[in-house]
Structures are given as structure tokens and as C-alpha cells.
N, C-alpha and C positions, 0 to 999 in steps of 0.2 A: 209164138210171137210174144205172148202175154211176158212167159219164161225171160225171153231176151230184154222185154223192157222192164223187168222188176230187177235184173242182176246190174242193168245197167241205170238205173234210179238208186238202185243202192252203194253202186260203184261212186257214182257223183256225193251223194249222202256222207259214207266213206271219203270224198278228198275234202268235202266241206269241213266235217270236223277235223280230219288230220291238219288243214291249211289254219280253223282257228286254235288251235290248240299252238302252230305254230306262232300265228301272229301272238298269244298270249304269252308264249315264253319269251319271246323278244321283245313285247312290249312292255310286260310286266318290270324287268330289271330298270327300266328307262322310269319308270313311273316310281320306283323305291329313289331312284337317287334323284329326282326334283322331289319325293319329300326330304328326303337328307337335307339338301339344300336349303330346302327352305325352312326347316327345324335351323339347320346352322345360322343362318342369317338373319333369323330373328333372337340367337343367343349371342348376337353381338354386345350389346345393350347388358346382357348380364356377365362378360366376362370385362365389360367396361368395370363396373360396379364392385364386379372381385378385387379388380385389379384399385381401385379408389379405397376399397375395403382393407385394403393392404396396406396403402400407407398410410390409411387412416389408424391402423395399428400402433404404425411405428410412431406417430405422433401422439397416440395415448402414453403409449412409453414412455418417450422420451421428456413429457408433460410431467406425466411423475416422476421421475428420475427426479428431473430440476428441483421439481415442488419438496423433493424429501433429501435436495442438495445432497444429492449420491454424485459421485464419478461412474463412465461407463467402465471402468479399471473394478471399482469396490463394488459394482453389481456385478460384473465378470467373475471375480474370486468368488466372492458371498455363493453364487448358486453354481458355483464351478464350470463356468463357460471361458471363451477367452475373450478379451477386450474388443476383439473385432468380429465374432459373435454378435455380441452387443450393437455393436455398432450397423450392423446388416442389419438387425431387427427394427433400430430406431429409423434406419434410410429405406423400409420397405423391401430392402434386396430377398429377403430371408423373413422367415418367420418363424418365433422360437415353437419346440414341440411342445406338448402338452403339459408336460412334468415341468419343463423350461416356464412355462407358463403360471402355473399354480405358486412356484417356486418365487417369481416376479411379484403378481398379486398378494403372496403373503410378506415380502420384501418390504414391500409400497404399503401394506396395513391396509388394503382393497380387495373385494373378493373378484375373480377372476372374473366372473358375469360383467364386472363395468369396466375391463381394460378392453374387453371383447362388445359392451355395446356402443361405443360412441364411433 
């Protein structure tokens, strides 16, 4: 008798864990995607601020362009872009690469640090 109730204490033992182990793979996935969520929906706020950071760019540019009375035609040629190039850059659409970058900053007689901090 002992026999039958220890196979069957262990049969139960046995669905207990098989049962949490399922509730954990099912619950586990639910639990990763509200943290997702709510990682995403608190980087609202920071892709606000990219997004500000962008055209905050293109008005550094276009601030020095004026200031060193260039056309966006004679900064186009000068670092070998095309005029509408330029012109993405100073309206935020576009933002030039790297090289486009240093190329601009030594253009304007500024080191690239201050086209990128304002």
C-alpha cells in the first residue's frame, strides 16, 4: 500500500512540475514583450529629441552658410555634393556623412564639435 501511495505522490509531484514549467514558458514570453513595451514607450521622449537634434543641425548649417555668405550651389561644388544635398541637410530631411561633415566644419573655418553641439 505504502508502494501505491509513494508512485502516486510522485505521479502528482511529477504533473506539478511538468504543469509549472508550462505555465512558465507561456508566461515567460508575455512578460518579455511588456518589458519591450515599456522600454519602447519610455524612448519616446528620446527619439523626440533626435528627431529636434536633426533640425537642430540643419539650422547650425544653414546659420553658417549665411554668416560666411556662401550659396548652397558654392558649398555643393566646394566639398562635392549636389545643391540639393545641401539643401536636405539644412531642412533636416538628410543629414550629411561624416567626411560631408568635417569637409563643411573646415569650409565654415569651425571645428566640427560646434556644428554638432548647438
Amino acid at each position: 500500500m505504502r508502494s501505491g501511495l509513494m508512485q502516486y505522490s510522485n505521479t502528482i509531484l511529477l504533473l506539478i512540475v511538468i504543469l509549472l514549467i508550462v505555465i512558465l514558458i507561456v508566461i515567460y514570453p508575455f512578460y518579455l514583450i511588456i518589458k519591450a513595451l515599456r522600454k519602447y514607450t519610455k524612448s519616446e521622449p528620446v527619439h523626440k529629441q533626435k528627431a529636434a537634434n536633426a533640425k537642430n543641425l540643419g539650422e547650425v548649417l544653414k546659420q553658417h552658410r549665411v554668416a560666411c555668405k556662401m550659396t548652397q550651389k558654392f558649398v555643393a561644388e566646394t566639398i562635392g555634393v549636389s545643391r540639393q544635398a545641401v539643401s536636405k541637410w539644412e531642412s533636416g530631411k538628410s543629414d550629411p556623412s561624416t567626411t560631408n561633415l568635417l569637409a563643411l566644419a573646415k569650409l565654415f573655418g569651425v571645428e566640427a564639435e560646434e556644428l554638432l553641439k548647438d
